[in-house]
Structure formats: C-alpha cells, structure tokens
C-alpha positions in Angstrom: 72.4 162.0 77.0 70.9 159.5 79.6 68.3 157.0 77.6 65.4 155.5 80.1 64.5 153.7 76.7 67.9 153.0 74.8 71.0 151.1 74.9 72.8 153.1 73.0 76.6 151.7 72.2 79.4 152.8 70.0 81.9 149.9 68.5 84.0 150.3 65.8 82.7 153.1 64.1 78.5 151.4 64.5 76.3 152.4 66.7 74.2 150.2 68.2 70.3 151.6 69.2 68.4 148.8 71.3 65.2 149.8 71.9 64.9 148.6 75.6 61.4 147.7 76.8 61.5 144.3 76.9 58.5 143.8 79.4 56.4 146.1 76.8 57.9 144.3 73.6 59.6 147.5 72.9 57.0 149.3 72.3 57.2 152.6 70.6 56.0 155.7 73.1 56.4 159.4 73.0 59.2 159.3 75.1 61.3 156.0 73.0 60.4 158.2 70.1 62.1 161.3 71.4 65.1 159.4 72.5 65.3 157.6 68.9 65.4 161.4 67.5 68.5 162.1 69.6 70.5 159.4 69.2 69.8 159.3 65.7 70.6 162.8 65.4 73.6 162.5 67.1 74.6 159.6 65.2 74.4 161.3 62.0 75.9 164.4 63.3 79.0 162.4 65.1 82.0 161.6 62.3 82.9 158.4 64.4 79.7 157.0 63.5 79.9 155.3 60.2 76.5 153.3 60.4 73.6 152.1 62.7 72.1 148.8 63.5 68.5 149.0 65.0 67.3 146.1 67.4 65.4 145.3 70.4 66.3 144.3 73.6 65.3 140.4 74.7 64.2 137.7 72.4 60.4 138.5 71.8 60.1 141.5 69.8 62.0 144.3 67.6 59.1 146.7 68.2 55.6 145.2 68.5 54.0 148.3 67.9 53.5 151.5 69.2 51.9 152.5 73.0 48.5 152.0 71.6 47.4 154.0 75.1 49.1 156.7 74.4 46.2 157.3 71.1 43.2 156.3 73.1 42.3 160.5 73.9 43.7 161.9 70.3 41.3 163.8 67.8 41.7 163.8 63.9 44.4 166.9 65.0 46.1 164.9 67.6 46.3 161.9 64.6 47.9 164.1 62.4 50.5 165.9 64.5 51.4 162.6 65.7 52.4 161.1 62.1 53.8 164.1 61.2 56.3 164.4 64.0 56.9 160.6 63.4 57.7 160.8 59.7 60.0 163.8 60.2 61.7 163.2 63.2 62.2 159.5 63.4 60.8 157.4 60.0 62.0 160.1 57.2 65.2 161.1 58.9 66.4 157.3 58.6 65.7 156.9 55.1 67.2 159.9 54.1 70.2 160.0 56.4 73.7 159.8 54.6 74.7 157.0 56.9 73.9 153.6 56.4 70.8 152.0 59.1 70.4 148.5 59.3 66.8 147.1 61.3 67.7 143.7 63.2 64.4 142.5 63.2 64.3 139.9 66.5 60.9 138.9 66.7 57.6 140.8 66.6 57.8 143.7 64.5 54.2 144.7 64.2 53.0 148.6 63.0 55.1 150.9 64.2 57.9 148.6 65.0 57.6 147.3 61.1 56.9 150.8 59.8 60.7 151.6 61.8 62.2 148.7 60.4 60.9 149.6 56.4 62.2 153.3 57.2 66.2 151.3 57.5 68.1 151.1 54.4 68.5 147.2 54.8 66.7 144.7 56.9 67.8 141.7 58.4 65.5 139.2 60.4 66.0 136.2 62.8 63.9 133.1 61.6 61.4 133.7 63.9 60.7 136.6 63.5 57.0 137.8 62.2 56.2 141.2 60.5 53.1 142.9 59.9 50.6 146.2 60.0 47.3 145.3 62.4 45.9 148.7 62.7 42.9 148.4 60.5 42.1 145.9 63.8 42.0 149.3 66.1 40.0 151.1 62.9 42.9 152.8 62.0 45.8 152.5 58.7 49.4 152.4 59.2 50.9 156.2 59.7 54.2 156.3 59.7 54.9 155.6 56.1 53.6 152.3 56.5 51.1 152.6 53.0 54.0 153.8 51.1 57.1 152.0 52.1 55.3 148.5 51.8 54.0 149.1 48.9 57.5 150.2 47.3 59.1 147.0 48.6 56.1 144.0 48.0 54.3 145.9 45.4 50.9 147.2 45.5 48.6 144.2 46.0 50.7 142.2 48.8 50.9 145.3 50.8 47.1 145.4 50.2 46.2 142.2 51.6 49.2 143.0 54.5 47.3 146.2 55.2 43.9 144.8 54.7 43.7 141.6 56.0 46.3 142.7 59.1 47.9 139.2 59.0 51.3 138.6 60.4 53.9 136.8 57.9 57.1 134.9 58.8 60.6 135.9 58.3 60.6 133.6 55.3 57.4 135.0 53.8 59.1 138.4 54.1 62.0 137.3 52.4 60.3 136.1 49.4 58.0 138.8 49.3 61.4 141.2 49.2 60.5 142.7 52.8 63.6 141.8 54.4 67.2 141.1 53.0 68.0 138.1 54.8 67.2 136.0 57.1 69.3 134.0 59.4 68.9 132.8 63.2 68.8 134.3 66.3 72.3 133.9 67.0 73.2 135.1 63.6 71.1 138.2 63.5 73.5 140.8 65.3 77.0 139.1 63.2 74.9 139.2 59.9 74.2 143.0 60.7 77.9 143.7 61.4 79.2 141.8 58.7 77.5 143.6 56.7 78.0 147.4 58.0 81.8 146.8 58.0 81.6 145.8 54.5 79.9 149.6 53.5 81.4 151.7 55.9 84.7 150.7 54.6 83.4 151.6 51.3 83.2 155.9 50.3 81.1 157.9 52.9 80.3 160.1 50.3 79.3 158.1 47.3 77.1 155.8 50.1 75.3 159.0 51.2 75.0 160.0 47.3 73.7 156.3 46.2 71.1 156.6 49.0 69.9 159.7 47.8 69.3 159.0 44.5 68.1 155.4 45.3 65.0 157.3 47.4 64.6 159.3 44.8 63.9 156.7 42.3 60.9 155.4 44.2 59.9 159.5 44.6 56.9 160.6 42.5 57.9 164.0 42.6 61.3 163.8 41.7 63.7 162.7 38.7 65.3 159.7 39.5 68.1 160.1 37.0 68.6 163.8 37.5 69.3 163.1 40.6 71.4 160.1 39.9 73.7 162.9 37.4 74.0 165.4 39.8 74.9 163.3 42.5 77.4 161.4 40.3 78.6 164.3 39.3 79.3 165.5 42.6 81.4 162.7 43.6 84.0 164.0 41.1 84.7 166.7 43.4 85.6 164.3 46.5 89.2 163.8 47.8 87.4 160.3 48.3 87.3 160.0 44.3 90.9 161.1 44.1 91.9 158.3 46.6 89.8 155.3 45.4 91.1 156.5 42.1 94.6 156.4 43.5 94.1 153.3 45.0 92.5 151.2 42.2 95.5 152.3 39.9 98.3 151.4 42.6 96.7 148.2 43.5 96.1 149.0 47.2 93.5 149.2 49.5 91.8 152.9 49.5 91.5 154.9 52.7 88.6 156.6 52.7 87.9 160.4 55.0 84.8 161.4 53.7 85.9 164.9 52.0 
C-alpha cells in the first residue's frame, strides 16, 4: 500500500510506523487513521513482523492531537461513530494485538496522539517530551479510551486532575506518575525502543501474545483475570515453542523460537 501519511519500514523483523505530518504535528485525521488501520493490520497479519514501534516524524511532536477540523460539523451520532471506529480499528486493536507495540513518544503527545500512545503495550519518551488530554478545553472528554486507559496507569485521581484540569506534564512527571516506561533523550528514543523489541521478540511469540492477553484482562471489569491467566498458561503447553524453550533450558543453549 502507498501511505500519504506513513513511513512505514520493515528492519529486522520491527516495523517502524512514523506518523508523517510534521507541518501539522502529526496530527491524527480520517485518512492517518485509516492508513494506521492498514499497516497495523498488516503488521499483525505479516509473520516477518515480530513487533512495532510507533513514532512521529520531526522533533516537535508524536501526535499533538487529532484534526480538531475534522469535528467542527459532527452531531452526538457523528461523536459516537467516530470513537467507536477509533477504539476498534486503531486504539483496541493495539492493545489486544498478539504482537508487541512500542509508542516513541518524541514531543507533543496531546489527546489523541496520548490516547495512541496509552493504547501501546510500552511507552518510551524523549526528555522533552510533554503528555496530556486538553479536550475538556474544546467542551469535550477524551474518546478514544482516554478515561479508561489513564486511569488504569496513574490511578483514578491523577487521571482526574489530567483530564480535568487539561494540563500538560513532562516526560519526567509521566514517568513518576507510571505513564511512560522510560525516559531517555532524543537521540536515545528510537535505540531505547529497539533495544528493547529485540529483547521480546527473541523471546516466545506465543507466550508474549498469551501474557498480553491475560495482562488486559487483569485490568478488565468484565472478565477473570486469573481464568484467563490458566487457560492461557495452559495453552502454552501445547506449543512446539514450549517443547523448544524446554529443550533448550535443559541443553544449555539458546532456544529458537517459530511461533507454533
């Protein structure tokens, strides 16, 4: 597929998805949204893609938002069709993807842009980097799993005054608040990304897709954590990947993972 709003790249078994709108600070609009779908599809779909890293193009911003133009003629209908196709066909389908997504947060990521980076299984920020939700400032509340995702990682009453107050925080704040998993600096961001996708996708394909799942569904209201945990722990048993990292821990050699 030809992106107008991607540089999309495949190294070494990661793909790398820069969202590439520099002169808009990357802005999330219908069309970047419908190109993230398809490279995102196709990365989960494509066995030569063991894991993603998210970033922006230029120095400025991750993804300062969404096209706030774009909402200026919707209705309560248009408001709600919108999240919904943005939790299931971008936000939802990265937490719950069996591959590993990592958000390299380089600079502004601001609603949508830190609602995308929350829906990535780890985040990584450069030190100047700042993160927040301003849409109470348009009369409106985060809607892209914004509510929920912050509250599971700062707890309830940080992501209330986040959400409330619509103050940006540094990459430092969002460390010690548990928003991000590191910080480092701007040259460090993409390496510190890599460094650590190399590390998991070396690791069992399966038992990383089965500890995602039941990791999501410990924070689920709906579901049981820990029957979830058994029955995916259970399934790993029936993996030629168990057999071999078995195999391998008993032989003293390094395992070689397929992902059967």
């Amino acid at each position: 597929m030809d992106y107008q709003n991607l540089l999309v790249d495949n190294k070494e078994r990661v793909l790398y998805i820069t969202i590439n709108r520099e002169s808009k600070l990357n802005a999330l609009n219908a069309a970047t949204l419908a190109e993230l779908h398809a490279a995102l599809t196709y990365a989960f779909a494509d066995e030569k893609v063991g894991g993603i890293i998210i970033t922006g193009a230029g120095p400025k911003a991750f993804v300062a938002g969404a096209d706030i133009a774009e909402f200026a003629d919707l209705d309560v209908e248009g408001g709600r069709k919108l999240a919904i196709d943005g939790h299931t066909k971008i936000f939802n389908l990265i937490e719950n993807a069996g591959k590993p997504v990592i958000a390299a947060i380089n600079g502004f990521a601001l609603g949508g842009g830190l609602e995308l980076a929350m829906a990535c299984h780890i985040r990584i920020a450069s030190d100047n980097a700042k993160m927040g939700l301003p849409e109470v400032c348009l009369g409106l509340i985060p809607g892209y799993g914004g509510t929920k995702r912050l509250t599971r990682l700062v707890g309830k009453g940080k992501a209330l005054e986040m959400i409330m107050t619509a103050d940006m925080i540094t990459a430092a704040d969002a460390y010690q608040f548990g928003l991000v998993n590191h910080v480092v600096t701007p040259e460090e961001l993409i390496p510190k990304a890599e460094e650590i996708l190399q590390k998991i996708i070396n690791r069992a394909p399966l038992a990383i897709a089965a500890a995602i799942k039941a990791i999501n569904a410990a924070g689920q209201n709906d579901v049981n954590g820990y029957e979830t945990e058994i029955a995916e722990f259970a399934k790993c048993f029936g993996t030629d990947d168990f057999k071999e990292g078995v195999s391998a821990f008993l032989e003293k050699r390094k395992p070689s993972f397929k992902g059967k």
